[in-house]
C-alpha positions in Angstrom: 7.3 -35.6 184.2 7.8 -38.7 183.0 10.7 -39.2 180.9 11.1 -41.7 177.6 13.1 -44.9 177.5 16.2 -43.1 176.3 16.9 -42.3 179.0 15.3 -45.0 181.2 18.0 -47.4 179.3 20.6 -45.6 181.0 24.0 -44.4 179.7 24.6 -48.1 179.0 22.2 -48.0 175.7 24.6 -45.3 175.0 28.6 -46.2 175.7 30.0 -48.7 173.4 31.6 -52.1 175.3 28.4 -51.6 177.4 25.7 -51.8 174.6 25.9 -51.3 170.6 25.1 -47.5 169.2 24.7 -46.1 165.8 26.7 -43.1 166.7 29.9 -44.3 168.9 31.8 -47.4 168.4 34.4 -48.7 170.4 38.5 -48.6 169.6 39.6 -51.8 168.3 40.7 -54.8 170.1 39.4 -52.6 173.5 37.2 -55.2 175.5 36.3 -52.9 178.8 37.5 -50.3 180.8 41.3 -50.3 180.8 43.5 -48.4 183.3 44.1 -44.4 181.8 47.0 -42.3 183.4 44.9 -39.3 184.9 47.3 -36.9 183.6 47.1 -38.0 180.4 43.0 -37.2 179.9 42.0 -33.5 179.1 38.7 -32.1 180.1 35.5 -32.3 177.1 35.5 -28.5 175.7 31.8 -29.4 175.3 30.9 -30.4 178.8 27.6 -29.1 179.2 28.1 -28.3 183.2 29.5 -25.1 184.0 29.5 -25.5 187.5 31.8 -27.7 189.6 31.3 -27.2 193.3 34.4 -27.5 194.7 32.9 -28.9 198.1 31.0 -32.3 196.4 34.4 -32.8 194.3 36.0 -32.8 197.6 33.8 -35.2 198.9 33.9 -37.4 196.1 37.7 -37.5 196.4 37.6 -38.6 199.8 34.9 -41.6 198.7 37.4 -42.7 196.0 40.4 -42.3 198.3 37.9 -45.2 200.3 36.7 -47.1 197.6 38.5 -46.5 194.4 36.5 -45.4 191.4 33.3 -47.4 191.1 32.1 -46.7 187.6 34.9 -45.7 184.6 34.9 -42.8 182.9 34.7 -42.6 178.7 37.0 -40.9 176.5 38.2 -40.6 172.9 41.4 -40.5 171.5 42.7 -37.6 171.2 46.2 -37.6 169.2 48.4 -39.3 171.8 46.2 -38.0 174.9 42.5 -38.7 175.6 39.6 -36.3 175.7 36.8 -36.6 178.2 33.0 -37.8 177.1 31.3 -38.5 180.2 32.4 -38.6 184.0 34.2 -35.6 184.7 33.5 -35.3 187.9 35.0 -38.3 188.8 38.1 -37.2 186.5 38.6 -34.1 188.8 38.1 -36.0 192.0 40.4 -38.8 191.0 43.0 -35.8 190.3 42.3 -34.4 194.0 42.6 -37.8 195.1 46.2 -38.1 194.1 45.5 -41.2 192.0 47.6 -42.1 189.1 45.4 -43.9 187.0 41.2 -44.1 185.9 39.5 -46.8 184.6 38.2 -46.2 181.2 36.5 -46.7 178.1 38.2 -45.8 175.4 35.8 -45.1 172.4 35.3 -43.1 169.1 32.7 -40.2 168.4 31.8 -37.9 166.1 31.5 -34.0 167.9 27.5 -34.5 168.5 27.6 -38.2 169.8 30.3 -36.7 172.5 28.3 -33.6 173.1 24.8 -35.9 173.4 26.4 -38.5 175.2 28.0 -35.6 178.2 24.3 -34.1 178.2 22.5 -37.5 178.1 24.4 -37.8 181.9 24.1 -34.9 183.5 20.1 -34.9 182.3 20.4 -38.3 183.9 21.9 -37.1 186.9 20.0 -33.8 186.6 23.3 -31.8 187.5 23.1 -29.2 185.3 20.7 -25.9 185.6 19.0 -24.6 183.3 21.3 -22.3 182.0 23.7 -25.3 181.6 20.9 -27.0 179.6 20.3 -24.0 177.6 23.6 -24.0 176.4 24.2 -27.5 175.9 20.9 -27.6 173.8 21.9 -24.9 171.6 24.9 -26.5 171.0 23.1 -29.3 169.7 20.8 -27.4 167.8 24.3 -25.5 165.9 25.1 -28.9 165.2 22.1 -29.9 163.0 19.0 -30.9 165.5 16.0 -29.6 165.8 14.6 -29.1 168.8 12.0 -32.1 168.5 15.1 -34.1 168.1 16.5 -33.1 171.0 13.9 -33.7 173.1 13.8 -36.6 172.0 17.3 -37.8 172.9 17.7 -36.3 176.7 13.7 -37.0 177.3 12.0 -34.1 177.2 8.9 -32.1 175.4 10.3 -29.6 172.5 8.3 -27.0 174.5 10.9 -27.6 177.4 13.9 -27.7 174.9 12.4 -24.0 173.4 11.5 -22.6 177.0 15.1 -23.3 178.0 16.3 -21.9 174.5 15.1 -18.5 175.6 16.8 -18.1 179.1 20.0 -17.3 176.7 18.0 -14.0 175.8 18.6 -12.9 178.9 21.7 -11.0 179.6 24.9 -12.2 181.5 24.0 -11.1 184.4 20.3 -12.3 184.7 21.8 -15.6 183.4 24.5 -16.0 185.8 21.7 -15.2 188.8 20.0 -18.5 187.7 23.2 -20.5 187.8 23.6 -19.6 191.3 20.0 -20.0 192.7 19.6 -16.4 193.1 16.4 -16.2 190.9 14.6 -19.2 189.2 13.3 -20.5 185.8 10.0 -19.2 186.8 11.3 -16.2 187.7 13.2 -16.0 184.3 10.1 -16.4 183.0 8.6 -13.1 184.2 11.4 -11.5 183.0 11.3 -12.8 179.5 8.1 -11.4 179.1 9.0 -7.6 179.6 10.9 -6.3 175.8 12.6 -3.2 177.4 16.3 -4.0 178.9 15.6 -1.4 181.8 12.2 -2.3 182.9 13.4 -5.6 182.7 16.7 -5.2 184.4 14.2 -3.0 187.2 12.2 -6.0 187.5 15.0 -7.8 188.6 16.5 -5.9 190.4 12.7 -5.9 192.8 12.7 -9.6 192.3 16.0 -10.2 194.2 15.5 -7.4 196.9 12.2 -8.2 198.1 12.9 -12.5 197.2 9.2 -12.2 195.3 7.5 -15.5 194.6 7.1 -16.2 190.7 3.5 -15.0 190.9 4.2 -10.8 192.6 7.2 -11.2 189.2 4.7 -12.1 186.6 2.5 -9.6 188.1 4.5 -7.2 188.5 5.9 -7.8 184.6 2.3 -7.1 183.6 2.6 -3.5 185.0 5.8 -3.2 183.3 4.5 -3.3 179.3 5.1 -7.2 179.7 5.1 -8.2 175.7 2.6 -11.4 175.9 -0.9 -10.3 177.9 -1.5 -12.6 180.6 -5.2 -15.0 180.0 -8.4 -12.6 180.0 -9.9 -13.8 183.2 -6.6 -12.4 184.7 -6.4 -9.3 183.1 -7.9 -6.1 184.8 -10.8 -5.0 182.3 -9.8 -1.3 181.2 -11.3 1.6 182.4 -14.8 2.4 180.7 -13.3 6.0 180.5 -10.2 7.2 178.1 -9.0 9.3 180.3 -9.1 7.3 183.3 -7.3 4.8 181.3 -4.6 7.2 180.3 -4.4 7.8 184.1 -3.9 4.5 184.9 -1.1 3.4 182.2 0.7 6.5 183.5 0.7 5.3 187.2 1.7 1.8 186.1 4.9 2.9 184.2 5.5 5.5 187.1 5.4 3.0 189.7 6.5 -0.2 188.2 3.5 -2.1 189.5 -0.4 -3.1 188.9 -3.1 -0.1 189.4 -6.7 -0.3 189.2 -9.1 2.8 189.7 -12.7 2.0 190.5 -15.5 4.8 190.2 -15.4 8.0 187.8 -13.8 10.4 187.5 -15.7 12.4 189.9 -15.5 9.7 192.5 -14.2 6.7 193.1 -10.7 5.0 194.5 -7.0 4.4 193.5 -5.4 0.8 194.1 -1.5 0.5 194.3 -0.3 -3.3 194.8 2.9 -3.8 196.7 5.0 -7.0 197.2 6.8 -7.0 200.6 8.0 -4.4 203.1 10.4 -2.8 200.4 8.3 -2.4 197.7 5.7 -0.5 199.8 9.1 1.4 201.1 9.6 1.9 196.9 6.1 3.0 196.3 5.9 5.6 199.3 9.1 7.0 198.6 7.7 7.7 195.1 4.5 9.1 196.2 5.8 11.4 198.8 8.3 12.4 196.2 11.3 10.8 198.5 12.6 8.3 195.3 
């Protein structure tokens, strides 16, 4: 996807003393980066990342232990501390690091500037995940943007600002499964389109037991009562008979998955889909009454 200049321009169209900006400007009589004492600099309460692996902080601190810190870090004033904007990574290294000081900008901004400028990086740096994202962007939206707005500050279509938007319907759990990899955005997506919290909780439960591709999920959510009907050409034409049809919807809420019956009544054949060893496992156990 190709992203606009925003964020082509870099952080540096964004952090006063490196280029001028509407919403930051910088503390007077500060030139450049100046020397901070680490101690003395808090964490941003609106960081956008929730995540921190402990093993790449590690590494960093060993790179600045090498080289020193390459590019400062920003901050605000904060009373007679300082309050993280952007570069907290290299803040928590440089702590690990035993070093006294960071180099730093010092600058003023208003709550939104600080909270666009943190996400403006890590979109940059695409560190975050898509939870992280979700979060950050409904922060932004609390704070008075719309979500055309926002897409257009971080570089991205509003239908990728909502999408993201509606990963935070998902509960804790399902959320914290994307944070760590175990299922993805696509995945999510599947899951978003099944209303009932057990079905959809069932659903994922199948998707991280049998590790199903996007494609058995939004299958699979189809069987389940999924709230928005896949396109037509993918959608199995009902049965020509009522009854049949009642047959059919019953077997797909039984069994959790996609059923077709071809023929009549009088004659004809039953189709069970199954996605991986333990789902046809599942399904037999059902139909030998075992589950």
């Amino acid at each position: 996807m190709s992203r606009p200049s925003a964020l082509g321009r870099g952080l540096g169209a964004l952090i006063p003393g490196v280029a001028s900006t509407a919403t930051a400007e910088t503390v007077p009589g500060e030139t450049g980066p100046r020397a901070i004492p680490v101690d003395a600099i808090d964490p941003n309460p609106e960081q956008p990342r929730r995540v921190f692996d402990p093993e790449q902080i590690r590494s960093l601190a060993d790179s600045i232990r090498r080289h020193g810190v390459l590019q400062p870090v920003v901050v605000r004033q904060a009373g007679e501390r300082y309050e993280l904007v952007v570069g907290e990574r290299r803040w928590r290294a440089s702590r690990e690091a035993g070093l006294a000081t960071l180099p730093a900008i010092v600058a003023d901004f208003a709550d939104r500037a600080r909270l666009e400028l943190a996400l403006v990086e890590n979109v940059q740096r695409r560190d975050l995940n898509p939870i992280e994202l979700a979060y950050a962007f409904r922060a932004l939206g609390e704070a008075g943007a719309t979500q055309e707005e926002i897409g257009q500050r971080v570089g991205l279509d509003r239908s990728t600002i909502a999408n993201h938007l509606r990963l935070l319907d998902l509960s804790n759990e399902m959320q914290a499964d994307i944070e760590t990899g175990r299922i993805t955005a696509g995945h999510a997506k599947a899951l978003l389109q099944v209303a009932n919290p057990e079905r959809r909780r069932h659903l994922r439960d199948r998707i991280v037991s049998g590790s199903l591709s996007v494609r058995a999920s939004e299958e699979l959510a189809q069987a389940s009562g999924a709230t928005r009907p896949r396109k037509a050409a993918t959608t199995p034409r009902p049965a020509s008979d009522p009854n049949l049809q009642r047959l059919i919807d019953g077997l797909r809420q039984r069994l959790q998955t996609r059923v077709r019956i071809q023929g009549q009544a009088a004659r004809g054949r039953i189709e069970i889909e199954y996605f991986g060893a333990d789902d046809l496992q599942r399904l037999v156990g059902i139909l030998l009454g075992d589950a």
